[in-house]
Every structure is written in structure tokens, then in C-alpha cells.
C-alpha positions as CSV (number, residue, x, y, z in Angstrom):
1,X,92.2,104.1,112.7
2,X,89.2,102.7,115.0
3,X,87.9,100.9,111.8
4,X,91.1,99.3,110.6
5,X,92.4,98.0,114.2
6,X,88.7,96.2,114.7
7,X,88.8,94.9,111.0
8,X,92.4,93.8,111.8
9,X,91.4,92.2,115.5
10,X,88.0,90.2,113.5
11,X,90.9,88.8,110.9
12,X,93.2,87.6,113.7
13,X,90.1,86.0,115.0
14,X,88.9,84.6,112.2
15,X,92.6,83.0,111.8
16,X,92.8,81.5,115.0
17,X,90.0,79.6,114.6
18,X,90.6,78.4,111.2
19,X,91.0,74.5,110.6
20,X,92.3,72.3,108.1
21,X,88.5,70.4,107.1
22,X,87.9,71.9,103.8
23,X,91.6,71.1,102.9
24,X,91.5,67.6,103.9
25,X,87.8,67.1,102.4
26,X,88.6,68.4,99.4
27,X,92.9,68.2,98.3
28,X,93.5,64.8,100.5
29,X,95.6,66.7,102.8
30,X,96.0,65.1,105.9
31,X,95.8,66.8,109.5
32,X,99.3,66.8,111.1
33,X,100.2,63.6,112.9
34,X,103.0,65.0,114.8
35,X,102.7,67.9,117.2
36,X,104.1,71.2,116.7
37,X,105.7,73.6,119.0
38,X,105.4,77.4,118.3
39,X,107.2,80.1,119.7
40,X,107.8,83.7,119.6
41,X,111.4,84.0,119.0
42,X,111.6,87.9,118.6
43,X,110.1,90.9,116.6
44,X,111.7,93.1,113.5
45,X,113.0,95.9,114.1
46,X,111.0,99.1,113.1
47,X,112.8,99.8,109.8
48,X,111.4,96.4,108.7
49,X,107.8,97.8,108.9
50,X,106.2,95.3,106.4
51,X,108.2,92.1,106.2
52,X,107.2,90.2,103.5
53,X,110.1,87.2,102.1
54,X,112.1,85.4,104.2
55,X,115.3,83.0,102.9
56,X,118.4,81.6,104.2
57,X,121.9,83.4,104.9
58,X,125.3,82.7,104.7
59,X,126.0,81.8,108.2
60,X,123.3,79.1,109.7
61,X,120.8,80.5,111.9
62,X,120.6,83.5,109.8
63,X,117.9,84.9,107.2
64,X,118.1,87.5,105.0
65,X,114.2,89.8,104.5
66,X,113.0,93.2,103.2
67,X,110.4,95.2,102.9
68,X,107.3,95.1,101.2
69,X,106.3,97.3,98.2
70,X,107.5,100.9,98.3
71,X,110.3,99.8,100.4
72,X,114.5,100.3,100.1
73,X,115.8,98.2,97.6
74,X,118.0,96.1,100.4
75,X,117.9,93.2,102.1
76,X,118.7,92.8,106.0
77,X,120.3,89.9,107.4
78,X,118.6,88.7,110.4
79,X,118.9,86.2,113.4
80,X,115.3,84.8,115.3
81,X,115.8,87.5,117.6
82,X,115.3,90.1,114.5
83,X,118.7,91.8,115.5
84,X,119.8,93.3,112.3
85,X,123.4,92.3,111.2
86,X,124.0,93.4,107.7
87,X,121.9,95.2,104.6
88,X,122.4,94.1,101.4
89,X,121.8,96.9,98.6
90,X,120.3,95.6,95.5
91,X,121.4,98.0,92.8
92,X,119.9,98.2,89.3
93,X,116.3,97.7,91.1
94,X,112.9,98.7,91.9
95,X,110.8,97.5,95.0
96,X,106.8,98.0,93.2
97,X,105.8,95.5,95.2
98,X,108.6,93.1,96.6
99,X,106.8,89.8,97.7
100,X,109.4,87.0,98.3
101,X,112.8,85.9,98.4
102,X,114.5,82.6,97.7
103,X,118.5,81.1,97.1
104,X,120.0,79.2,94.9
105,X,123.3,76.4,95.2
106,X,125.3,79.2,93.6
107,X,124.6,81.7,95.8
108,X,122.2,84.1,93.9
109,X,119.0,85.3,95.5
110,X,116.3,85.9,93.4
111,X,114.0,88.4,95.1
112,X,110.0,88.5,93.7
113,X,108.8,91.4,92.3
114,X,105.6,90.6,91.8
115,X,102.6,91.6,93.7
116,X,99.9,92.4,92.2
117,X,96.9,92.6,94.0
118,X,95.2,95.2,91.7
119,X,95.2,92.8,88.6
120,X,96.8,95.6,86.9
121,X,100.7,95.1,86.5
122,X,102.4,94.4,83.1
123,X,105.8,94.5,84.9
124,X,106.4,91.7,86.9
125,X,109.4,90.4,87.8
126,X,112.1,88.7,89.2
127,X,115.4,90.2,90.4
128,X,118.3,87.8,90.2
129,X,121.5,89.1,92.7
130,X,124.6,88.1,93.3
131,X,127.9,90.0,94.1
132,X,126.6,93.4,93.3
133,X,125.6,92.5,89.8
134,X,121.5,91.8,89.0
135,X,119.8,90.2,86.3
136,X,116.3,90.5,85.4
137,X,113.8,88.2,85.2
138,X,110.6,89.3,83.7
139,X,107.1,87.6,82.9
140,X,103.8,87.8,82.1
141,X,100.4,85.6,82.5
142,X,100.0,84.0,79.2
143,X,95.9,83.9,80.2
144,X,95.6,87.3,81.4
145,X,93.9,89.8,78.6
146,X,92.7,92.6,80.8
147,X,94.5,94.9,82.9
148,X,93.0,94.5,85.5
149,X,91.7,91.6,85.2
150,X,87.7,91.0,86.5
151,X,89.0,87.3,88.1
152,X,91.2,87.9,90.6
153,X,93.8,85.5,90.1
154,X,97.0,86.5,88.8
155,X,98.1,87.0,92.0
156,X,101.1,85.8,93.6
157,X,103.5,85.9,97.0
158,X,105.6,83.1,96.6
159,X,108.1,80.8,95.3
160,X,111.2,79.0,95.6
161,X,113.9,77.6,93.3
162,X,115.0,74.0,92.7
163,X,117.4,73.2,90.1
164,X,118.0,75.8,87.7
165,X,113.7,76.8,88.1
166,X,111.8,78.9,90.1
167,X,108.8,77.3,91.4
168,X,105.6,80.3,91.5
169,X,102.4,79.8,93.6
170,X,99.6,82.1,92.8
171,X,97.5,83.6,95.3
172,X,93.9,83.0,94.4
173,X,91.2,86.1,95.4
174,X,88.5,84.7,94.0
175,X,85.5,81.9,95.6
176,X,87.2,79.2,94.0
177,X,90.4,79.6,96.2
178,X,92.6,77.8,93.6
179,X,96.2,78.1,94.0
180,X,98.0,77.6,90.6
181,X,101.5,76.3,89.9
182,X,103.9,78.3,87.3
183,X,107.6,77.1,86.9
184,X,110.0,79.9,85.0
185,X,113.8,79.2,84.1
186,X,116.1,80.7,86.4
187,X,118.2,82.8,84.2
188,X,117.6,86.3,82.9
189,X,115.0,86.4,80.0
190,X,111.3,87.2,79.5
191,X,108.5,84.4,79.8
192,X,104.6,84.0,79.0
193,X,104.1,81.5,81.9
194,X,101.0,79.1,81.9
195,X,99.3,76.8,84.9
196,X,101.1,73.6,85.5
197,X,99.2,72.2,88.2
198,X,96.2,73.6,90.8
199,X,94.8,72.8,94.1
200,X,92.2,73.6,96.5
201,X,93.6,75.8,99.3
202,X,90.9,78.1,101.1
203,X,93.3,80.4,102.3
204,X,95.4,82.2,100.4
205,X,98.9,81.3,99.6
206,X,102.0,84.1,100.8
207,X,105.3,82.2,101.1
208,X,106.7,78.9,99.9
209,X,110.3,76.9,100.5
210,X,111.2,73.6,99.7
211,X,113.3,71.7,102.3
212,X,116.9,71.1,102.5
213,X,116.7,67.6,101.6
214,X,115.1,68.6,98.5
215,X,111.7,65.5,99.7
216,X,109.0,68.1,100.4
217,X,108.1,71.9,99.3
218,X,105.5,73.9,102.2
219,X,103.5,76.5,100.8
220,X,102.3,79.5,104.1
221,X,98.8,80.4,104.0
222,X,97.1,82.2,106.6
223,X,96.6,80.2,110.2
224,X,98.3,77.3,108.5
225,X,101.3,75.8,106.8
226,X,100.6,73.2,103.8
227,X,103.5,70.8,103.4
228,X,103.7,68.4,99.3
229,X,106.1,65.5,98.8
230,X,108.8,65.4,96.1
231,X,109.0,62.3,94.3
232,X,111.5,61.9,91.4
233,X,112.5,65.6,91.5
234,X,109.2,67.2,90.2
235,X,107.4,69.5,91.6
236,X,103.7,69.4,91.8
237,X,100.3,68.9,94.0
238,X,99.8,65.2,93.3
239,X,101.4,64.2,96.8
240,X,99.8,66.3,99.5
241,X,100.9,65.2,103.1
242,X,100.1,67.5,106.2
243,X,98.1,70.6,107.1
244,X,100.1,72.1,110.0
245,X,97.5,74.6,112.1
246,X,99.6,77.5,112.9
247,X,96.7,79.6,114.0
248,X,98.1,83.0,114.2
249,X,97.7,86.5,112.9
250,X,98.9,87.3,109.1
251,X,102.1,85.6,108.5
252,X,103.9,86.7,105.2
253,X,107.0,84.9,105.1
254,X,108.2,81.1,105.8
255,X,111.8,79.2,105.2
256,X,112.8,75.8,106.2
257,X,115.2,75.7,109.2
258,X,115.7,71.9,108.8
259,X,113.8,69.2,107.1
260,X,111.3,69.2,109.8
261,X,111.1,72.8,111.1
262,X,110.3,76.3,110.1
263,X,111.1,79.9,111.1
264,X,107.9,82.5,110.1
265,X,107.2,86.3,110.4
266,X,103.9,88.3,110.3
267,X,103.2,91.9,109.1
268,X,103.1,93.0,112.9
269,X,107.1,92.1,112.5
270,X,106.8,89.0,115.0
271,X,109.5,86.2,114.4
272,X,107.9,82.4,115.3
273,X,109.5,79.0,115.0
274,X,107.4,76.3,113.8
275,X,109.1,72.8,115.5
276,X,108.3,69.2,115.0
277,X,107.7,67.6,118.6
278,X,109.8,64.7,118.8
């Protein structure tokens, strides 16, 4: 216990002092021009032990998150005080390793299934949910011959949909801290999935959204938030625009609260908003 809280207080460190150079150097990201405003809005509750997605709810001002792997299959409605209003079974699934939840303009959530820090899994996939009736979405890395694989790289934590796809973003282990861009229809099927697009991100990628406006996505990495234009509805790398500093300890879960602003959570179940100073 000893060893894992001073491994755990040198990572926090190591976070809040992280910086956006290598970033900026190297993808052409700039560093924010406009100030942010963080603050700790509240903490999850102890069933929600290992928060991991975070997306929108039905009523404003509310999110829906679960567990990590090994968890319930159910989401739990939440407010930015982490009060728990509703849980949401998802029957006909299985929580391996539960990573990330997004929404789509019908009203389906489509909850990510597929961590896979061991290199190992042939079962990933994506569960698709909608009045107590789920689809499955499953896929595999058309590059990946070994299970599991020596390059640790078929990795990933997050995505988000925009019109009728899901956008994936892998999370890179590996020294060459490349973050790779898969796209997979949104309807129930099963998909080899290739690279569309890469970029240079030195930490590693856990959540994604894409704004309400539908003009930029923001991919959550640890101590910062990376933020892409859209242009002409397609989703790439070519149009980096800020690195936000965020600086705190492991956060795991990010959604857009307005085309400017962000609500976040950590693994120590703390709730932050991120807020563009006027």
C-alpha cells in the first residue's frame, strides 16, 4: 500500500508539472490563448469507485457514467455535485473493461467496451442502448497479428459519435506516443478497422467529445485537454488549435458542457469544470 500511494503521489506530480512544448513543437498545437477556470465541483459517490466515461443526459446539467472494468453493467445519472439520480441497467452486456461512453441525435448511447491494456483481447466492442434493447458492435485491429501484441498500441479509451460514426482514438503505450484515429459505422455489425489519421500526443489519450456545435472535437490526456477544428464535417488531425493545461491528477473522463466548456472526472472520483474565462 506504501509503494502504490508514493508511486501514485510521483504521477500526480509528474502531471502537474507537465506542459504543452513537445505538443506544440511537434503537432502545431497552439498554447491556449484564453484563460481557463477550474474548479472542483464535487466527488462520486463510493459505488462509482473507478469512473471511467462520461456523456450527456436527458435533462441539461446532467451526465450519465459507470464503472470501469469488472463493474455493474449500469449507468448512473449524475449532476457536478456527483449526487446520484438514476441507474440505468444495460441488459444483454458485459463490463470486461468498460472505457467510455458517448450519445447519439436519436438517443442511443453507445458505451465502449474496449480496454485493452494487455494487448490481448479478441472481443472488443461496442454496446449500442436504447430503451432496454442493445445492439452490438464488435471489432477488431485489422494490423494486430499477435495476442498480445509486443507494440503496445491497440489500445484505446475513447471516442465519440458524429453522424451515423463513431470516432475511436487509440491510446498509444509505446515511445512514439502516437495517437491513431479509427472511424467504425454506428450500427450493429462486425468491423476490421484500420488507422485513418495519427498525431503526436506525449500523453496518453483517455476520453474524447466533440462539441455541440459540431466545429471542434477535444481529445483528455493526462494534465491536459487537446482541442481539433472541424471543417466541412470530417473528422481528423489536420487542424489542431489549443493545448489546454489542466494539470491535475488522472482524469478519465471528459464531455462538452457548451462549445467552450468542459465538465471532467478523475479515478479518485473528483468532478472538475473546465471554463473559458471571458
Amino acid at each position: 500500500m506504501f509503494l502504490y500511494k508514493f508511486y501514485m503521489l510521483l504521477f500526480s506530480m509528474k502531471i502537474a508539472v507537465c506542459n504543452c512544448h513537445s505538443e506544440i513543437n511537434k503537432s502545431s498545437f497552439q498554447a491556449a490563448k484564453t484563460q481557463y477556470t477550474i474548479t472542483k465541483t464535487g466527488r462520486l459517490p463510493i459505488c462509482i469507485n473507478e469512473n471511467s466515461g462520461l456523456t450527456s443526459a436527458w435533462q441539461e446539467n446532467y451526465y450519465w457514467t459507470h464503472n470501469d472494468g469488472g463493474g455493474n453493467t449500469e449507468l448512473y445519472m449524475i449532476d457536478q455535485r456527483g449526487y446520484i439520480f438514476d441507474t440505468l441497467f444495460v441488459k444483454d452486456s458485459q463490463n470486461i473493461d468498460w472505457e467510455e461512453l458517448t450519445k447519439d441525435d436519436q438517443g442511443h448511447i453507445y458505451i465502449g467496451d474496449f480496454g485493452n491494456n494487455s494487448q490481448a483481447r479478441q472481443d472488443l466492442c461496442i454496446y449500442k442502448h436504447k430503451n432496454n434493447n442493445t445492439e452490438k458492435i464488435t471489432f477488431r485491429y485489422a494490423d494486430q497479428t499477435e495476442f498480445p501484441a509486443q507494440k503496445r498500441v491497440f489500445d484505446c479509451e475513447a471516442f465519440f459519435w458524429y453522424k451515423g460514426n463513431l470516432y475511436l482514438f487509440s491510446k498509444d503505450w509505446s515511445n512514439k506516443h502516437q495517437t491513431k484515429l479509427y472511424v467504425i459505422p454506428d450500427k450493429a455489425g462486425d468491423y476490421s478497422i484500420s488507422p485513418k489519421d495519427s498525431i503526436f500526443l506525449k500523453s496518453p489519450v483517455t476520453a474524447a467529445d466533440i462539441s455541440p456545435d459540431g466545429k471542434e472535437f477535444a481529445l483528455l490526456s493526462y494534465g491536459k485537454i487537446f482541442t481539433f477544428e472541424i471543417s466541412g464535417d470530417k473528422i481528423d488531425f489536420s487542424k489542431p488549435k489549443s493545448c489546454i493545461k489542466i494539470g491535475r491528477a488522472q482524469m478519465e473522463a471528459l464531455n462538452y458542457t457548451s462549445n467552450t466548456d468542459f465538465i471532467m472526472t478523475n479515478e479518485q472520483r473528483k468532478i472538475y469544470t473546465v471554463v473559458r474565462n471571458k
